[in-house]
N, C-alpha and C positions, 0 to 999 in steps of 0.2 A: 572838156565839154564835147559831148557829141550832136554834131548837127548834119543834116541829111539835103538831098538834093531835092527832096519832092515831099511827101505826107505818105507815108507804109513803104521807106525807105529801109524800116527795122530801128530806128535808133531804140525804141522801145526797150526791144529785145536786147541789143549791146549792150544797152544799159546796167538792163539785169545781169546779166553777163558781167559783165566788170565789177558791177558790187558784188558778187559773190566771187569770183577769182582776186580781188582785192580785200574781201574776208579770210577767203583761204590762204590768204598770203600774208594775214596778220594785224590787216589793218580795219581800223575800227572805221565803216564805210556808211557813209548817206547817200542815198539819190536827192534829187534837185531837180523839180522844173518850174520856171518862175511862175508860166503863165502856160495854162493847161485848158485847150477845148475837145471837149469828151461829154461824150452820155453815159459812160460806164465810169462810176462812181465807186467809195472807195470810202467806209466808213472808219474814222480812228479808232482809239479804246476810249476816248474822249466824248465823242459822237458829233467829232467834227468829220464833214465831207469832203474831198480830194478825189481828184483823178485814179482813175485805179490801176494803171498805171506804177506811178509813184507810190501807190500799197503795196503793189506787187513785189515790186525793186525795194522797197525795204523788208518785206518778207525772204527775198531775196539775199539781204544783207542780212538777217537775223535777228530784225529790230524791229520797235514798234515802228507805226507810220505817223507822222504828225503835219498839223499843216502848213509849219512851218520848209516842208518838202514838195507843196504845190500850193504857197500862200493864195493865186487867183486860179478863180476855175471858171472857165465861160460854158455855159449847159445850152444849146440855142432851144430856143422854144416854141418859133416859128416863123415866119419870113423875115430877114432880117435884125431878126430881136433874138437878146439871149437874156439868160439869168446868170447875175454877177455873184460867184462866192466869193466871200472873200472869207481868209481863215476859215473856211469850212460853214460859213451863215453864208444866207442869201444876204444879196448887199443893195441890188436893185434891179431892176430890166434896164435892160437900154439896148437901141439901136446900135449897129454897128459905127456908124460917123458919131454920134453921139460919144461911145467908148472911148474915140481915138482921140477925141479933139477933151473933154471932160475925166475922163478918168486917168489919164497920162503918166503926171505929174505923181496924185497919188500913187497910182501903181509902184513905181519904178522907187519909191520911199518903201512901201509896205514888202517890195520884194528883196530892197539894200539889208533890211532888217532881218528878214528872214532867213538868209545868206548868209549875215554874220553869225548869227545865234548859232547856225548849223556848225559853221568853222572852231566855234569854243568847247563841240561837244566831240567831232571827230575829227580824225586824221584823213583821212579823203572822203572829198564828195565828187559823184558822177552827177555832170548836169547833164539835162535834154534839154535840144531846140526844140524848135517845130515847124511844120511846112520846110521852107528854105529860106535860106538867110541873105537870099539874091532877088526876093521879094521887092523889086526898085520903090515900088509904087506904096509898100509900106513903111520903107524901112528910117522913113524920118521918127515916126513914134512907132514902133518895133518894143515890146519888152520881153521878148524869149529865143533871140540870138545872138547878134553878135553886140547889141546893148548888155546882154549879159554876161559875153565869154568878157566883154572890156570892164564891166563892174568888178566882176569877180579875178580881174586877172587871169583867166582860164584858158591855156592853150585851148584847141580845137583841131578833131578829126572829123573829116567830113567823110559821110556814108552815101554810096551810090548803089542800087539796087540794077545787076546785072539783067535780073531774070526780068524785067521791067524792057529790056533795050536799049542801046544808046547810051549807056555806061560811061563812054569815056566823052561824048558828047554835052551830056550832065552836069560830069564833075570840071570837063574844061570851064566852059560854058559858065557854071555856079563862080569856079574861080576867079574870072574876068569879070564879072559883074561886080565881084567883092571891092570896095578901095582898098586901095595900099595896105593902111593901115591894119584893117579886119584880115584882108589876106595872107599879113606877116603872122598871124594867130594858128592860120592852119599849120599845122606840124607835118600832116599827113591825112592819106585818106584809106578805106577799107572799102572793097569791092563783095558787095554782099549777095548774098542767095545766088551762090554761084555750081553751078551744075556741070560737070562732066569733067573732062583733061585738063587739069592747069595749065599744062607744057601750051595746048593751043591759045592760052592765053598771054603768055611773055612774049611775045613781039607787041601787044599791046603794052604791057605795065610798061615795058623797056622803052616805049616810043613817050609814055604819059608823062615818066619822072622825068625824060630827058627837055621835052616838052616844056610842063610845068617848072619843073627844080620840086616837086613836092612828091614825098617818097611813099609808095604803095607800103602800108604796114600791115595789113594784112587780107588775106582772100579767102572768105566765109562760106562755107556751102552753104547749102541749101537745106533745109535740116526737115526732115519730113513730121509731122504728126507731131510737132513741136506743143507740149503741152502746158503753156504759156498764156493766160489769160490774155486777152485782148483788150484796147479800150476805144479803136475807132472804128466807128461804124461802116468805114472804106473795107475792112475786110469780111464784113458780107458779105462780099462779091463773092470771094470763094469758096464760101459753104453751099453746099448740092442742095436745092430745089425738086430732086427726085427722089423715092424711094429705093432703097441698099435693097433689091428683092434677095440676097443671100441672107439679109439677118433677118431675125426673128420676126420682132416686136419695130415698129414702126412707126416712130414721134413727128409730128409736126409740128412747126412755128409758127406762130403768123407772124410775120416781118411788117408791120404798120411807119410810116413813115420816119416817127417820132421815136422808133423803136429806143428804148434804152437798158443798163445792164441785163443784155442778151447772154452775158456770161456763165446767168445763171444756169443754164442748161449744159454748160462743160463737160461735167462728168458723164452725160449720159453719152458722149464722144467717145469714152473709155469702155464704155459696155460693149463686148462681143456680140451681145444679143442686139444691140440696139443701131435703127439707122436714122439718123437725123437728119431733118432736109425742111429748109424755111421757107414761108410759102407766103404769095402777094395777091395773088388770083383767087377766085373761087375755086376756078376749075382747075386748080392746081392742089385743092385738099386732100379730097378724093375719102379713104378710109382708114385714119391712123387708127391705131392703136391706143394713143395718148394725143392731146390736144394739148398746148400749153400756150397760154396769151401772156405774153412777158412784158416787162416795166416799161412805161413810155411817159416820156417827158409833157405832153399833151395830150394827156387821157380825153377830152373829148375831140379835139380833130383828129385822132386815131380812132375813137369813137364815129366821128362820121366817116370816116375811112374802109370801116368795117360794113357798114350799111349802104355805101355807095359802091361796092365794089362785090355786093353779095354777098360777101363774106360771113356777115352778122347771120342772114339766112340760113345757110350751109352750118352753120354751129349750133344753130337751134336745131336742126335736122338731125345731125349728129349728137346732139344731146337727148334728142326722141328715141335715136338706138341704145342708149345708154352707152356710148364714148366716155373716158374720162376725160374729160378739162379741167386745168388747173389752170387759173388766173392768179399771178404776180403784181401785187402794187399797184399798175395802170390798169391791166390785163384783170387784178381781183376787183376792181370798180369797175368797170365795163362788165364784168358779170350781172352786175345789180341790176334796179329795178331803171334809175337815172341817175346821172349825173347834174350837179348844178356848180355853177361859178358866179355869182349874181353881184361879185364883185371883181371880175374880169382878172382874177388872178392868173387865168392862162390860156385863157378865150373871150372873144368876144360873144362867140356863144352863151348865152343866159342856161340855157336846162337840154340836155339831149337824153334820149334814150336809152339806156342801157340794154343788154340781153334778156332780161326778165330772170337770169337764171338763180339768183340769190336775193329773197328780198330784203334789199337795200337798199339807203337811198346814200349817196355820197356828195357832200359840202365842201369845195373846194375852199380851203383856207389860206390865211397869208403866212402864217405860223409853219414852219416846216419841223417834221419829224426826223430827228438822224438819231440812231442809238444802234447798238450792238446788245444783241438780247439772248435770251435762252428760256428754251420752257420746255412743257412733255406734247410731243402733237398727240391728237387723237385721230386716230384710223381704224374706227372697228371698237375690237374689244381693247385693244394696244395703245399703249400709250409709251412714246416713244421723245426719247429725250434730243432735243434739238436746237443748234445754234445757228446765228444767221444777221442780218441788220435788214433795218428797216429806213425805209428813205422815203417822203413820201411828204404831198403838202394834199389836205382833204382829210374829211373825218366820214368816216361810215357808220350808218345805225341800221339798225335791222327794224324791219317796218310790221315785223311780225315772230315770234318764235324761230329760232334756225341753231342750228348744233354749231357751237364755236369747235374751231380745229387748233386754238395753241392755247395753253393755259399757261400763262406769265405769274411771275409773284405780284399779286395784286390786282392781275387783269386779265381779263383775256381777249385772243386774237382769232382773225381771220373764220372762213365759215366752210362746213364739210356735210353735203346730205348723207341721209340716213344709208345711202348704197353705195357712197364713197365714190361717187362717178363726178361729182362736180365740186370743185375745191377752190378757194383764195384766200390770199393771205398778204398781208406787206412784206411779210419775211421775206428778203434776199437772199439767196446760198442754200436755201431748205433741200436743195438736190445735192448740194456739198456733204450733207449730212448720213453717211454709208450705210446707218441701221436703217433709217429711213429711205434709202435710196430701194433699198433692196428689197423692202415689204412693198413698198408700191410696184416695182417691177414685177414681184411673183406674185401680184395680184392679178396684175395685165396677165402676165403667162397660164395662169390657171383659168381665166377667161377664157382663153384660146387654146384651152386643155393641155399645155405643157410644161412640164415637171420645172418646179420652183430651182431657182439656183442661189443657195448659200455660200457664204464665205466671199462674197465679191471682194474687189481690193479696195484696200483704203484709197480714196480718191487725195488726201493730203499729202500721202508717203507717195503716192505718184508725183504730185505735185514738186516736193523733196527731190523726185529725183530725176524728174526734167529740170531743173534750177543747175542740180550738177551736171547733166548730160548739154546741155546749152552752155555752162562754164567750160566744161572740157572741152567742146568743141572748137569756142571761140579760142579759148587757150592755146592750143594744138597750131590755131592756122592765122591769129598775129604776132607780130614780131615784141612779145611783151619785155622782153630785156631794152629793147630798145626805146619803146614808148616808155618805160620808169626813164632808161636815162635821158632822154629828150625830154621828159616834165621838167627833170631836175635841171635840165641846161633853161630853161625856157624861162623858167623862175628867178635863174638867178642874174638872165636876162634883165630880166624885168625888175630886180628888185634894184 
């Protein structure tokens, strides 16, 4: 089990990491996180919902994802309040003290199960904590650390985030907090995002293990331009908010409170021509290129979000120049005409405003959409074939004639004017998609009168080969002869 001294510690990433270095090494490998709070989502082949995360790291191990590898997933939805999955369904809202003190029992049954199921089907599972597991103040009804390293039997290494500060401060600190008991679990720990001379770093480890009795197993750089999905909204922080003025073409986000799978715009990370930068302010727009309103867990307080802060303004403006925007899920409802929830599904707001830009009118429902889909987009005269998931509670109708942009077997999705400037869709991943990625971009470029670029790279085999460039690394710089044989003394410890 890896658990961490803080929240964007990296366990995530280790995680991944070890499931594919314990792939490579023969073994048939799950991830595991009991209890999972995230706005970036993560559809099965099922069209159950999970952390994405735990998608990741089974993509990672070379396997489907099931939700039986993040049975609870907490999505918050607005002060205080989140939406409970459970297996992959909404299971109910509830308050935070409400969660702790009512959902408990259950949890900690629905997650023993899921645990075991996993153990019948591989030979290792990498579990994640979350936050830290020196949480005093929760840690009586706690179900995603050291309740789980002791359910499952699971030694534990604890992760410290150097580049953060106060490193050895942290993981002391985490260790002393721990009881006895939780503490004899740590095996070891790993000093991560670490940058520069290690040599100036051994009179620390030397003082740590001598200190603790608990042995440095390994010391992780820092890995730059790591291209690793993300699933907490904590690393916002450090994506640029300005325009790349060396690249081309120039996208913006809008970052709304409730922001959720912002991941979707990944790929365009990878494009030389492109600079991305996510924006909160009005006056922080300015003149992309490409506009894109990404999925949000509370389509209408990010909806009044957008209107309170100018925002909403400045898009109709930019949609007067004929800008392209593309609205996602939350981001393709807020295009529309309004929004309604008349049953308080995720506001107590009754009906707000949309942008006017697609006439729609969108019904928030209790019924939630998860599916994994495929169909031909339409852009122009093209028609281009494309996979993706949809995630979404609300149904949209067109309040008048409008060009659909995905054609489904049996249905169709999302909407695309006649001059391709204004676009939404439920689809998730639609920018995963390379043939597609690359028509929309040498559309932008020919707008701005510069020669189309063909052949772009598969954004998947990229994908492939940060999973290995992240295994190698971690490989290279812990002590993994040692971590197998200390499972194995730990185990039979314990048996």
């Amino acid at each position: 089990m890896i658990q961490g001294t803080h929240s964007d510690a990296g366990k995530s990433a280790l995680v991944t990491a070890l499931c594919r270095i314990f792939v490579q090494d023969g073994w048939k490998t799950a991830p595991f996180k009991s209890q999972n709070m995230a706005l970036n989502s993560y559809i099965t082949v099922c069209g159950k919902e999970i952390g994405r995360a735990q998608g990741v790291q089974a993509e990672a191990a070379g396997i489907d994802a099931t939700t039986d590898m993040n049975p609870v997933l907490i999505k918050p939805s607005g002060e205080f309040q989140s939406q409970i999955v459970v297996h992959g369904k909404p299971y109910k809202n509830m308050q935070a003290g409400e969660y702790r003190k009512d959902f408990f029992e259950q949890g900690l049954r629905i997650i023993e199960e899921s645990y075991n199921r996993l153990t019948t089907q591989f030979d290792r599972i990498v579990i994640e904590g979350a936050g830290s597991p020196a949480e005093i103040n929760l840690n009586d009804r706690e179900l995603v650390n050291m309740r789980v390293a002791k359910l499952t039997n699971a030694p534990v290494i604890l992760v410290g985030d150097i580049e953060k500060g106060g490193v050895f401060a942290s993981l002391v600190g985490t260790l002393q907090l721990l009881d006895q008991e939780d503490r004899k679990r740590v095996i070891g720990v790993f000093i991560n995002k670490f940058r520069g001379d290690v040599t100036l770093l051994e009179p620390g480890l030397s003082w740590f293990e001598e200190y603790t009795g608990v042995p440095i197993l390994g010391v992780i750089p820092y890995i730059n331009n790591l291209m690793i999905e993300a699933e907490d909204s904590v690393v916002l922080s450090n994506y640029s908010t300005k325009v790349d003025r060396s690249k081309e073409m120039d996208i913006a986000v809008i970052r709304y409170p409730m922001i959720s799978n912002f991941t979707d715009v990944d790929p365009f990370f990878e494009e030389a021509d492109c600079s991305v930068r996510f924006v909160k302010k009005a006056e922080e727009l300015g003149e992309p290129d490409l506009l894109i309103l990404p999925g949000s867990k509370n389509t209408i307080e990010d909806m009044m979000f957008l209107h309170q802060t100018g925002l909403a303004n400045r898009i109709l403006q930019l949609s007067q120049k004929h800008t392209m925007i593309i609205g996602i899920c939350g981001g393709y409802q807020m295009l529309g005409n309004c929004i309604e929830d008349r049953d308080g599904v995720e506001s107590l707001n009754e009906r707000i405003d949309g942008l006017g830009l697609i006439p729609m009118k969108t019904s928030m429902t209790v019924k939630k959409t998860t599916v994994q889909s495929r169909g031909l987009a339409k852009f122009g005269e093209r028609e281009i074939p494309v996979s993706g998931y949809e995630i979404h509670m609300g149904e949209s109708h067109f309040e008048k004639d409008y060009s659909h942009f995905v054609q489904l077997t049996g249905r169709v999705e999302g909407a695309i004017s006649q001059d391709k400037t204004i676009i939404g869709t439920y689809f998730h991943g639609i920018f995963h998609n390379d043939i597609f990625r690359e028509v929309l971009l040498n559309e932008i470029r020919s707008k701005k009168g510069l020669e189309p670029i063909h052949h772009r790279n598969s954004f998947s085999k990229k994908k492939e080969e940060a999973f290995d460039l992240l295994a190698n690394v971690v490989r290279e710089h812990i002590q993994l002869e040692k971590i197998y044989q200390m499972i194995g003394e730990y185990q039979e410890k314990q048996s």
